[in-house]
PDB file of N, CA, C and O in Angstrom:
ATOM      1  N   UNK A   1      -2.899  36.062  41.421  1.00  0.00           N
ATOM      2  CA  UNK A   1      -1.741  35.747  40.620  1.00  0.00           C
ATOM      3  C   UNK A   1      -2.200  35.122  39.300  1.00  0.00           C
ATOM      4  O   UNK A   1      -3.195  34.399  39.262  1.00  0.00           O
ATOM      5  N   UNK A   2      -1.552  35.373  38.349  1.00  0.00           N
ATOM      6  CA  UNK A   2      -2.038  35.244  36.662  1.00  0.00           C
ATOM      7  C   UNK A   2      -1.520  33.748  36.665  1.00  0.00           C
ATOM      8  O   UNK A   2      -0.631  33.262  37.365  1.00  0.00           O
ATOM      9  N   UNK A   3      -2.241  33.197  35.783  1.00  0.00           N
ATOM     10  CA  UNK A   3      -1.757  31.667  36.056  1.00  0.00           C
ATOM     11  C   UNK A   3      -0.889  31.631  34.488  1.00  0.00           C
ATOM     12  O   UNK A   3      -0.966  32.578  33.707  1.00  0.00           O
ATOM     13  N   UNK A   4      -0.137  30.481  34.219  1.00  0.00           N
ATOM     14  CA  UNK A   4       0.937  30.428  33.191  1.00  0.00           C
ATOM     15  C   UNK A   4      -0.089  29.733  31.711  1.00  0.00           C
ATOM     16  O   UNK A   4      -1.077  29.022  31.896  1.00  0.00           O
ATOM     17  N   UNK A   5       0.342  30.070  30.534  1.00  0.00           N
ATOM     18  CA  UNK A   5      -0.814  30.207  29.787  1.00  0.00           C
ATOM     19  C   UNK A   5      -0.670  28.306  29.505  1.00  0.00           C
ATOM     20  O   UNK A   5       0.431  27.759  29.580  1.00  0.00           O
ATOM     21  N   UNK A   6      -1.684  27.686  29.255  1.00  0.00           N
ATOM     22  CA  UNK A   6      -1.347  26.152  28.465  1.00  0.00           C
ATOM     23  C   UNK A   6      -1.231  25.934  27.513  1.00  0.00           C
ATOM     24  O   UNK A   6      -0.717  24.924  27.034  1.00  0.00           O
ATOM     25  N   UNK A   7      -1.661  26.790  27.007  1.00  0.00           N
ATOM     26  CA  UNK A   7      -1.416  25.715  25.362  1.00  0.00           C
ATOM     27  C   UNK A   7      -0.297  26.655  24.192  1.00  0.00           C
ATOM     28  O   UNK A   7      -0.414  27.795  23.742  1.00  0.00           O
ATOM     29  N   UNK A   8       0.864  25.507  23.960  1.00  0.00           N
ATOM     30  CA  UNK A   8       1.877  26.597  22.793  1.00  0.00           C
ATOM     31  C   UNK A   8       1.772  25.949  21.642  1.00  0.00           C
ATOM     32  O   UNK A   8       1.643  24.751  21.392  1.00  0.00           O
ATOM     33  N   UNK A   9       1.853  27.036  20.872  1.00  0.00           N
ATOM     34  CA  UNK A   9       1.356  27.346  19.279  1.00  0.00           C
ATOM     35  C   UNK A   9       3.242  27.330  19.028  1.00  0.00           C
ATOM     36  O   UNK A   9       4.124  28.091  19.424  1.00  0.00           O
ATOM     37  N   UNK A  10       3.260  26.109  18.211  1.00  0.00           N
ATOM     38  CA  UNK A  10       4.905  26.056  17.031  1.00  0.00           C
ATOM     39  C   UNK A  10       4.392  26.031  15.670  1.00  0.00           C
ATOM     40  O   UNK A  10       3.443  25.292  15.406  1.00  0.00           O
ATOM     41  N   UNK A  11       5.006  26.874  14.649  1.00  0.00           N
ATOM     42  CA  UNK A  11       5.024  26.598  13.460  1.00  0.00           C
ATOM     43  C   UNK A  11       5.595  25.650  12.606  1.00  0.00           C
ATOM     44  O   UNK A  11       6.672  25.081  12.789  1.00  0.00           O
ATOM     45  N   UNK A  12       4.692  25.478  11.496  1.00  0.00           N
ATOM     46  CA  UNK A  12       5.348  24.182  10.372  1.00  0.00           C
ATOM     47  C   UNK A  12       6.604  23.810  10.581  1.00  0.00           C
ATOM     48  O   UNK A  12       6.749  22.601  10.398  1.00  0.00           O
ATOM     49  N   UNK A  13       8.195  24.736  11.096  1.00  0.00           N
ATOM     50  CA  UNK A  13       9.360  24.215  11.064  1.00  0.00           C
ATOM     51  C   UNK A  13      10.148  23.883  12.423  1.00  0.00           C
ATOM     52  O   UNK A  13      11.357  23.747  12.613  1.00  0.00           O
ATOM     53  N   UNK A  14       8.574  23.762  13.701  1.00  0.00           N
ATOM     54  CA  UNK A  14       8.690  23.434  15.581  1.00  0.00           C
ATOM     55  C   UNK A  14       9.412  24.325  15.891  1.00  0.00           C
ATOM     56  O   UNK A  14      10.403  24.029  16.558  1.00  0.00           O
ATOM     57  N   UNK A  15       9.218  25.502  15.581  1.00  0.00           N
ATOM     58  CA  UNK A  15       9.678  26.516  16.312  1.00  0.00           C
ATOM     59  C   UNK A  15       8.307  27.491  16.915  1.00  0.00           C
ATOM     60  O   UNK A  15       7.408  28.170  16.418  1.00  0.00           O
ATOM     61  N   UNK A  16       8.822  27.046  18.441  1.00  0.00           N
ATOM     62  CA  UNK A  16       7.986  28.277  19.297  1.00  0.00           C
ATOM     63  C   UNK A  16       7.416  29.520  19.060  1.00  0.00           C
ATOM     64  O   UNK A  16       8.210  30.392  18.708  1.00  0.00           O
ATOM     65  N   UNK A  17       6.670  29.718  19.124  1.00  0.00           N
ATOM     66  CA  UNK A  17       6.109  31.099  18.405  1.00  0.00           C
ATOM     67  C   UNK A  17       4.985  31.606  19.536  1.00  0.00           C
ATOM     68  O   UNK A  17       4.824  32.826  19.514  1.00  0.00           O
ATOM     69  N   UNK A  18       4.181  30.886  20.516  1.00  0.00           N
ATOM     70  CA  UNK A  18       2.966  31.893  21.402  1.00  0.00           C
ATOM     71  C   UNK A  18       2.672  30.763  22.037  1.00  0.00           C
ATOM     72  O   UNK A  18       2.730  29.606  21.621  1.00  0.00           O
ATOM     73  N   UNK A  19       2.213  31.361  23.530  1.00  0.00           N
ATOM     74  CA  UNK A  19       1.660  30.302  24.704  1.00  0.00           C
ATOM     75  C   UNK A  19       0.372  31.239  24.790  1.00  0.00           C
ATOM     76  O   UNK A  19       0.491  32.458  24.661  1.00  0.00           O
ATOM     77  N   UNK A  20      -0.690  30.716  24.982  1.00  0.00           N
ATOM     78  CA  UNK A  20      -2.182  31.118  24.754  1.00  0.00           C
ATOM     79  C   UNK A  20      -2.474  30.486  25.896  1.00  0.00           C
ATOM     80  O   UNK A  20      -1.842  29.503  26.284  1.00  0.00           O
ATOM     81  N   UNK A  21      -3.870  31.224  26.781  1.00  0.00           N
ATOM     82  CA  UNK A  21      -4.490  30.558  27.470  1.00  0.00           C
ATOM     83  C   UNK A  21      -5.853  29.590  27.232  1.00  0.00           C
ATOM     84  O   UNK A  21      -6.151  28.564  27.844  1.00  0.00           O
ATOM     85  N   UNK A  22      -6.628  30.306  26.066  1.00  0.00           N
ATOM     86  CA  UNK A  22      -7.609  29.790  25.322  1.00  0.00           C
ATOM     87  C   UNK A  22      -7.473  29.094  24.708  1.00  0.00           C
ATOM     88  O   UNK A  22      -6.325  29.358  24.351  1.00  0.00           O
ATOM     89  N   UNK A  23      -7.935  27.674  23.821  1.00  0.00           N
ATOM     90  CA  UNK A  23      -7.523  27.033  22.226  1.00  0.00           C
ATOM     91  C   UNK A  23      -8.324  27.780  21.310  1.00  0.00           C
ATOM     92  O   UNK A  23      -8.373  27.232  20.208  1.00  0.00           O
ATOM     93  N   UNK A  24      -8.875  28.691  21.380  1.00  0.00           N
ATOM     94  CA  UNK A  24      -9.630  29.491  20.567  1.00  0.00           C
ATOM     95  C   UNK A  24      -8.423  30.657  20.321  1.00  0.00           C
ATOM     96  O   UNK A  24      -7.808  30.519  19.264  1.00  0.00           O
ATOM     97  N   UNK A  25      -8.185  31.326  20.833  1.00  0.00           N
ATOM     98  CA  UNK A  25      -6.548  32.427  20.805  1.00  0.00           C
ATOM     99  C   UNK A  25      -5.729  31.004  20.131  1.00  0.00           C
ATOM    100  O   UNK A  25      -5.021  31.293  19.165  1.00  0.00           O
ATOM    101  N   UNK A  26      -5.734  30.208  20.338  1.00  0.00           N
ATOM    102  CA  UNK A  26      -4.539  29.515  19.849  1.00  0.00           C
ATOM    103  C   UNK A  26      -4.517  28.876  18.156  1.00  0.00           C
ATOM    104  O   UNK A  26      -3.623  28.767  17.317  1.00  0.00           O
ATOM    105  N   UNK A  27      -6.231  28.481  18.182  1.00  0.00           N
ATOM    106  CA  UNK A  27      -6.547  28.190  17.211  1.00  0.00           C
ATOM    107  C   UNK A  27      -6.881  29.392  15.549  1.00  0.00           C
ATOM    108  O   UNK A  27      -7.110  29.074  14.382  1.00  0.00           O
ATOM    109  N   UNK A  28      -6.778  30.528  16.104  1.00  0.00           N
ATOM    110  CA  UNK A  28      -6.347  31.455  15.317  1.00  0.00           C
ATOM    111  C   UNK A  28      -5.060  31.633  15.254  1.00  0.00           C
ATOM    112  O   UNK A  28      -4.919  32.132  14.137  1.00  0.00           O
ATOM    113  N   UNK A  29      -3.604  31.516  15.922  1.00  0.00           N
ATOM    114  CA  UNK A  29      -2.864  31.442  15.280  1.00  0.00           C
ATOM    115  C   UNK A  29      -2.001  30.311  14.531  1.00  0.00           C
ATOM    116  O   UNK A  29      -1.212  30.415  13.591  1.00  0.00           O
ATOM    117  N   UNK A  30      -2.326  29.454  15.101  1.00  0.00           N
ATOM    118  CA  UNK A  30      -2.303  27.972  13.428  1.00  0.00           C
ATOM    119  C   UNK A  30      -3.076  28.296  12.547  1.00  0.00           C
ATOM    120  O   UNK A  30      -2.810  27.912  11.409  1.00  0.00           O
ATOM    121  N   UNK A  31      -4.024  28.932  12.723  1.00  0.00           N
ATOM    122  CA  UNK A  31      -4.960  29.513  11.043  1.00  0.00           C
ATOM    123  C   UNK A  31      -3.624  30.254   9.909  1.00  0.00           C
ATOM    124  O   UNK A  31      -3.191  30.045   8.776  1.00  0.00           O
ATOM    125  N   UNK A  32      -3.391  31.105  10.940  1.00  0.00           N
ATOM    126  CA  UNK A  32      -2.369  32.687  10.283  1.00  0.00           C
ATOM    127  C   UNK A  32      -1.279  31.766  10.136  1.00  0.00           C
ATOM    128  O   UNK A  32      -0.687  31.942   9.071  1.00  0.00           O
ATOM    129  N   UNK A  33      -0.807  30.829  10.857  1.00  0.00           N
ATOM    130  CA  UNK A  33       0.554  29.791  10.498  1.00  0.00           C
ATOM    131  C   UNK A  33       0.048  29.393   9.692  1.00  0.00           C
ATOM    132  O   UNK A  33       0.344  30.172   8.786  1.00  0.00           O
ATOM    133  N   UNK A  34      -0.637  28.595   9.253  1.00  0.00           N
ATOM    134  CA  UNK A  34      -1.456  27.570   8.412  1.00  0.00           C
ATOM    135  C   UNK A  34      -0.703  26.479   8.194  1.00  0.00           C
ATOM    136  O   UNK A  34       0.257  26.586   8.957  1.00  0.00           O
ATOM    137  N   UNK A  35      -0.620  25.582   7.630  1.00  0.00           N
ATOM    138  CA  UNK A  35      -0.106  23.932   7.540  1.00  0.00           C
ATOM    139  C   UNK A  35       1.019  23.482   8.483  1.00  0.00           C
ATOM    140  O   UNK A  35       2.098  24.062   8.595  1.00  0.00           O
ATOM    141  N   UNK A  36       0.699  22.550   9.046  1.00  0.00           N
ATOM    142  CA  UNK A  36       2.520  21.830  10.060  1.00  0.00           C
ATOM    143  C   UNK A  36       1.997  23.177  10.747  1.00  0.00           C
ATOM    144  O   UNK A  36       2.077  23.925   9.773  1.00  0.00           O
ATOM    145  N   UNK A  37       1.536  23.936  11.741  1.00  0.00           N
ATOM    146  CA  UNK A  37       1.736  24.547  12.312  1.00  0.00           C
ATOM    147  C   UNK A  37       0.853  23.625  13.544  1.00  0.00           C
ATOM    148  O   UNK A  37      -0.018  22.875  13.105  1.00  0.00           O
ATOM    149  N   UNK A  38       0.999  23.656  14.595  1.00  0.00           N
ATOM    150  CA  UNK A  38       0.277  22.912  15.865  1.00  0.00           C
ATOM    151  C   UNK A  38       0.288  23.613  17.202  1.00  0.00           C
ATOM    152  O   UNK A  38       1.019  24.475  17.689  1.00  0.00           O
ATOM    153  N   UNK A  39      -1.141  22.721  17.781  1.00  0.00           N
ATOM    154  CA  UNK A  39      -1.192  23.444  18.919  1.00  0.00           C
ATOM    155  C   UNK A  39      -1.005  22.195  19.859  1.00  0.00           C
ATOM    156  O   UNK A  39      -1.495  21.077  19.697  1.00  0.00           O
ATOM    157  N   UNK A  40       0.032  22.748  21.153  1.00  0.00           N
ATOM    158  CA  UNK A  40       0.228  21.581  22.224  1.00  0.00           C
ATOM    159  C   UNK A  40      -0.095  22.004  23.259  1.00  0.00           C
ATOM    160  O   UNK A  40      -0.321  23.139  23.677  1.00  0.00           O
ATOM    161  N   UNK A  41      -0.123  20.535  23.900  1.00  0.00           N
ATOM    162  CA  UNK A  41      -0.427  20.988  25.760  1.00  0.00           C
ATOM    163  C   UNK A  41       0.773  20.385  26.240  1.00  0.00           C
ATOM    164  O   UNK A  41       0.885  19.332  26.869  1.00  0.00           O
ATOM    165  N   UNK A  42       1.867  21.372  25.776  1.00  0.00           N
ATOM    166  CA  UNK A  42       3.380  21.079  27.003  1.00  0.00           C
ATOM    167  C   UNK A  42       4.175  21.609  25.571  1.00  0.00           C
ATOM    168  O   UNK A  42       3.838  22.381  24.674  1.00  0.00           O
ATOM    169  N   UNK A  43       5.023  21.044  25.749  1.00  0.00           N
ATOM    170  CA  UNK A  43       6.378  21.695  24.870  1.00  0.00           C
ATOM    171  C   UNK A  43       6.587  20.346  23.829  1.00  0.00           C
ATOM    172  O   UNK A  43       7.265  20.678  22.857  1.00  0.00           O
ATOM    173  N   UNK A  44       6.227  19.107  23.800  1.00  0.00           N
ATOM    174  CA  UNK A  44       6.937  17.882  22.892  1.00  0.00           C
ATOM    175  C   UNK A  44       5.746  17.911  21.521  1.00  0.00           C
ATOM    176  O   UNK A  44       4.672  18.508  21.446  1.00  0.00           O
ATOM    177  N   UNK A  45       6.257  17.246  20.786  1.00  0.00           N
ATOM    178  CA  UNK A  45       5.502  16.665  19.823  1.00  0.00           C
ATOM    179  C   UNK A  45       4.807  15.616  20.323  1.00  0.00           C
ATOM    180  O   UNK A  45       4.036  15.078  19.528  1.00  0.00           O
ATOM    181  N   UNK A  46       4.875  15.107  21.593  1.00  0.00           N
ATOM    182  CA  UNK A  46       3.627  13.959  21.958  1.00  0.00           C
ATOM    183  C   UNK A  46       2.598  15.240  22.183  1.00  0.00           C
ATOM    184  O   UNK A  46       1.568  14.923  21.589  1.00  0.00           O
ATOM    185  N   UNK A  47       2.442  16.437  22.729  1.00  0.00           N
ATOM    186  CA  UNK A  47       2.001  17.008  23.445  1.00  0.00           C
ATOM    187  C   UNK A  47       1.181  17.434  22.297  1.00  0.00           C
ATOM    188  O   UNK A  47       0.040  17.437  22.759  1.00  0.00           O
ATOM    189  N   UNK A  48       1.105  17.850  20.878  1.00  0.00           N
ATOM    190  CA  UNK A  48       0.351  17.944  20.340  1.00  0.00           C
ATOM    191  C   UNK A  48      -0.930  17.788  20.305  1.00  0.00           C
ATOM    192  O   UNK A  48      -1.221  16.593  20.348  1.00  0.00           O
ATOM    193  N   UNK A  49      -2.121  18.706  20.225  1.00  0.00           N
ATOM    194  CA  UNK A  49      -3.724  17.829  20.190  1.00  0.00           C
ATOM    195  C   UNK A  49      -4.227  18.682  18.688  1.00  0.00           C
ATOM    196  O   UNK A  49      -5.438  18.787  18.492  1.00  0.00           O
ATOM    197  N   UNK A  50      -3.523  19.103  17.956  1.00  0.00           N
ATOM    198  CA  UNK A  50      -3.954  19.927  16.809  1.00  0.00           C
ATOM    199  C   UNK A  50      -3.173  19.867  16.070  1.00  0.00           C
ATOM    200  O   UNK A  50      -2.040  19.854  16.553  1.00  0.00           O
ATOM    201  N   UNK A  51      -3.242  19.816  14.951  1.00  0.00           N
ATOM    202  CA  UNK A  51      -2.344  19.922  14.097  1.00  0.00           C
ATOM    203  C   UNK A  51      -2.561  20.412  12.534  1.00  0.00           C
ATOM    204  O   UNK A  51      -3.142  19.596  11.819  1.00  0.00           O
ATOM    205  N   UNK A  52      -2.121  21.768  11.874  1.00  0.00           N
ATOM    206  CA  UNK A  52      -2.969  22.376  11.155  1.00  0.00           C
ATOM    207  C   UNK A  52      -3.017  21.573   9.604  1.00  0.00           C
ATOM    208  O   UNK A  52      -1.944  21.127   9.196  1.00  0.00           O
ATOM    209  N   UNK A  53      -3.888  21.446   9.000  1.00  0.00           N
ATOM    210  CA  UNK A  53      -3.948  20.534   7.436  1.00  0.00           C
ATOM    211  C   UNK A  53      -3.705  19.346   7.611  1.00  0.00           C
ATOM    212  O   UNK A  53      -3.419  18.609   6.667  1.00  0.00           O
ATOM    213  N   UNK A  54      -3.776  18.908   8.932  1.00  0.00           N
ATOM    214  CA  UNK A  54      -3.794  17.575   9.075  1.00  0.00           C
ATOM    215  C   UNK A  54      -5.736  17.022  10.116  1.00  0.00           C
ATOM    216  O   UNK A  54      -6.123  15.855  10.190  1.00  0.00           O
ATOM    217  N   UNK A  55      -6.354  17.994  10.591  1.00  0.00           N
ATOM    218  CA  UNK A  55      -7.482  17.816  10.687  1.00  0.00           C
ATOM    219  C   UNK A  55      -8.327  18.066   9.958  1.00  0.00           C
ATOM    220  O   UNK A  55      -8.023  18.875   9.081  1.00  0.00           O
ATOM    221  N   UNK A  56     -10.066  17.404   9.950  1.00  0.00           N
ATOM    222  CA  UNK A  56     -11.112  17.358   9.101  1.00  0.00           C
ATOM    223  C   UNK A  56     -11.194  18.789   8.373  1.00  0.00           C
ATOM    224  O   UNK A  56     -11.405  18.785   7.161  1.00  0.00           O
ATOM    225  N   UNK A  57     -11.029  20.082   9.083  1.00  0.00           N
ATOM    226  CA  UNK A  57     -11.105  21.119   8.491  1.00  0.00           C
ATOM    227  C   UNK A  57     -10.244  22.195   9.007  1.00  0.00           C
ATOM    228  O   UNK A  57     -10.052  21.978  10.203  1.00  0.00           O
ATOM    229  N   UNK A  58      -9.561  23.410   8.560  1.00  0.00           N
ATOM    230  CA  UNK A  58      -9.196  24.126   8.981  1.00  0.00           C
ATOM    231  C   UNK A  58      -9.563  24.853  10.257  1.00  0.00           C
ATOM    232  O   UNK A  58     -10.713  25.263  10.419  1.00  0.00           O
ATOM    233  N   UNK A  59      -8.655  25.016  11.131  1.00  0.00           N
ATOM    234  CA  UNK A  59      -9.368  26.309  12.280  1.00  0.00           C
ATOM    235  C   UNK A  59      -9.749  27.090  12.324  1.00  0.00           C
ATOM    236  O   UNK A  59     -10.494  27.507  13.210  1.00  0.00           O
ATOM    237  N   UNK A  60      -9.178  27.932  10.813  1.00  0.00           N
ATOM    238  CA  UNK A  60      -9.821  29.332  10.070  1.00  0.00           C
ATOM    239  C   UNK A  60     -11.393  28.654   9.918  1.00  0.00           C
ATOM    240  O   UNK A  60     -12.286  29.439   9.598  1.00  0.00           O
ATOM    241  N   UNK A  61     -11.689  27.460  10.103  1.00  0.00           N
ATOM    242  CA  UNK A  61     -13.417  27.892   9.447  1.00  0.00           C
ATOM    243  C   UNK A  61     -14.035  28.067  10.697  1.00  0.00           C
ATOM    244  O   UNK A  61     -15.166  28.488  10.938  1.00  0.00           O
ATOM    245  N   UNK A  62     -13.031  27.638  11.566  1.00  0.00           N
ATOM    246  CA  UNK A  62     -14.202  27.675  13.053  1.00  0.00           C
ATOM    247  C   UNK A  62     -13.371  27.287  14.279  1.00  0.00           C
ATOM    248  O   UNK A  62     -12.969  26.156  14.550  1.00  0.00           O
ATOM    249  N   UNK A  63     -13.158  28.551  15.059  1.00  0.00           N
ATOM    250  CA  UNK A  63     -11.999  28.517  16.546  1.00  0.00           C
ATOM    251  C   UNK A  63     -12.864  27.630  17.158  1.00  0.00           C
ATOM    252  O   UNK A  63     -12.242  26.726  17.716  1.00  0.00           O
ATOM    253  N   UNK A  64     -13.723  27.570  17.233  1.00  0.00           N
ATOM    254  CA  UNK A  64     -14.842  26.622  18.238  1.00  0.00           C
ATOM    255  C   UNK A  64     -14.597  25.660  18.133  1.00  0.00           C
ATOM    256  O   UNK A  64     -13.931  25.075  18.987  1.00  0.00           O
ATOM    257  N   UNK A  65     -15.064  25.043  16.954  1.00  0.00           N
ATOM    258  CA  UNK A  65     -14.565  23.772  16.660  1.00  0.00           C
ATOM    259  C   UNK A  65     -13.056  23.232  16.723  1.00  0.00           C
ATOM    260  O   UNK A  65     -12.681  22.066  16.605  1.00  0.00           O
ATOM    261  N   UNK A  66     -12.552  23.991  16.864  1.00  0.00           N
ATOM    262  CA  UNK A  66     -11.211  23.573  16.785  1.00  0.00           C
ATOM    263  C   UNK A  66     -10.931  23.400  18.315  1.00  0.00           C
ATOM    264  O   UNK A  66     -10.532  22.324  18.760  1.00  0.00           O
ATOM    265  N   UNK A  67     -11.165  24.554  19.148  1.00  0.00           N
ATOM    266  CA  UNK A  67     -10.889  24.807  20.492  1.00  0.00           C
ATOM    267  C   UNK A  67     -11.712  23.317  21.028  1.00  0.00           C
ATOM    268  O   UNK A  67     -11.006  22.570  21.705  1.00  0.00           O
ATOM    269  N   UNK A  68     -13.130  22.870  20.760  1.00  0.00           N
ATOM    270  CA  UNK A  68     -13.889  22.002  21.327  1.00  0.00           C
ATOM    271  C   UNK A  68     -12.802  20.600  21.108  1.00  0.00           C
ATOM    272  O   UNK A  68     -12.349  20.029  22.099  1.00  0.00           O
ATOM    273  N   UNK A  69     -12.522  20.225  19.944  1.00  0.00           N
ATOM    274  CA  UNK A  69     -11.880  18.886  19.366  1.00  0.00           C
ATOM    275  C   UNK A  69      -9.982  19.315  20.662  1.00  0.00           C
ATOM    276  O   UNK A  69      -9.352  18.325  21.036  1.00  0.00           O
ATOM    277  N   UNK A  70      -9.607  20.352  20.966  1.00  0.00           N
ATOM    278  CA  UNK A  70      -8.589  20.424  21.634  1.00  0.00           C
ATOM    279  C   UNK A  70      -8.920  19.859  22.705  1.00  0.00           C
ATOM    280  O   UNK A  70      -8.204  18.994  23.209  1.00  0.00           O
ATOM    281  N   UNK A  71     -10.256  20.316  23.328  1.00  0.00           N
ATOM    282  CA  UNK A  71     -10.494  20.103  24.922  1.00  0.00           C
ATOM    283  C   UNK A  71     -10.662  18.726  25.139  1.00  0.00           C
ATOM    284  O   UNK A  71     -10.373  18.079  26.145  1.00  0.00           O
ATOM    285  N   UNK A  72     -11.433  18.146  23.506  1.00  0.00           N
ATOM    286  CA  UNK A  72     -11.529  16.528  23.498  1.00  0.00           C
ATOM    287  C   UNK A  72     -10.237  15.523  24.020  1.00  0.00           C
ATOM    288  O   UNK A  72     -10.132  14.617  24.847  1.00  0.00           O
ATOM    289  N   UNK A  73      -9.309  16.216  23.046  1.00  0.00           N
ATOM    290  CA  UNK A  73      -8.071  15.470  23.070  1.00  0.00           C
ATOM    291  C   UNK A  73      -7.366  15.510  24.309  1.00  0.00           C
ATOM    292  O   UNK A  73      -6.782  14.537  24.788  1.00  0.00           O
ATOM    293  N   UNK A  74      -7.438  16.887  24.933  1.00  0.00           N
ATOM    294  CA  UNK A  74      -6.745  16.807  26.532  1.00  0.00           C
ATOM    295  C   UNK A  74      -7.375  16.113  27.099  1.00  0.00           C
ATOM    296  O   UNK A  74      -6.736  15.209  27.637  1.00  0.00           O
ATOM    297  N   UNK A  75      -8.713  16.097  27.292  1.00  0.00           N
ATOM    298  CA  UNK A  75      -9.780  15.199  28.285  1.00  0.00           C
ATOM    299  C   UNK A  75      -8.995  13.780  27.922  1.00  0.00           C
ATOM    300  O   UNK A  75      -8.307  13.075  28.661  1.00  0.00           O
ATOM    301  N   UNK A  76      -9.241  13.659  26.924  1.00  0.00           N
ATOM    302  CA  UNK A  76      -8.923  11.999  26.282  1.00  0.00           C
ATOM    303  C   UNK A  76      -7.129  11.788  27.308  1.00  0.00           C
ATOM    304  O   UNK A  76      -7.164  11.464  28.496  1.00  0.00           O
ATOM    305  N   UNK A  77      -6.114  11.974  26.765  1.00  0.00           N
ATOM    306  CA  UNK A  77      -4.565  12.634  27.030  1.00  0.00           C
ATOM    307  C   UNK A  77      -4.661  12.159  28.970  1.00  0.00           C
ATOM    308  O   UNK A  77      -4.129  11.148  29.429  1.00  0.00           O
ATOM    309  N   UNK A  78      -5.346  13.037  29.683  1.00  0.00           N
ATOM    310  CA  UNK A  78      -5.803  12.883  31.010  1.00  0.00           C
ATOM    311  C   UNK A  78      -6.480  11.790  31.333  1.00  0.00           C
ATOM    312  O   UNK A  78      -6.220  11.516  32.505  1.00  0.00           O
ATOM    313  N   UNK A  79      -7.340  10.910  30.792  1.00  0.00           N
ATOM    314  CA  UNK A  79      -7.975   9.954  31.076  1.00  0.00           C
ATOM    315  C   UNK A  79      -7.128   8.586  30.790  1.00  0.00           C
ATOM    316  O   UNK A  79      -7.718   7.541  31.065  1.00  0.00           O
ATOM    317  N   UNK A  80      -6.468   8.537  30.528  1.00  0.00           N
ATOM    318  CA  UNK A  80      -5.217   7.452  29.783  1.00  0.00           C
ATOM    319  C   UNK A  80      -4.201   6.930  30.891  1.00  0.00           C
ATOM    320  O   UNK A  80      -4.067   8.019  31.449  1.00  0.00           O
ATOM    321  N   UNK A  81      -3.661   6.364  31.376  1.00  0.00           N
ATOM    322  CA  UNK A  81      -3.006   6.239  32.486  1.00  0.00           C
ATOM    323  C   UNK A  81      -1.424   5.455  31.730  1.00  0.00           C
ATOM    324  O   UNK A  81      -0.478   5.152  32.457  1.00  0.00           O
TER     325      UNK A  81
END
């Protein structure tokens, strides 16, 4: 059974737009959104761990980096009680 994807991609004006399973798939489409566009883990604005023109560099320069600093922030998000 396919599991349900985690992470949703809203554009600059929080409207829903793609649930991705990767932050790398996800982090290319906040590139193509570009600014105020974000990537979350759930549906709220707490849920946010990305957020486009508001981190050190764009995701367009590097899904990796972007995807790595996501996994940071969930790890972090999970460790918090």
């Amino acid at each position: 059974m396919a599991s349900t994807p985690r992470f949703k991609v809203y554009d600059a004006d929080n409207v829903y737009q793609a649930a991705c399973k990767h932050p790398e798939e996800a982090a290319a489409l906040v590139a193509l959104l570009g600014p105020g566009s974000s990537i979350r883990d759930g549906h709220t604005k707490a849920d946010i761990v990305w957020l486009e023109g508001e981190e050190a560099s764009p995701a367009g320069d590097s899904y990796d980096l972007a995807a790595g600093t996501v996994w940071q922030r969930v790890e972090s998000r999970m460790a918090t009680p």
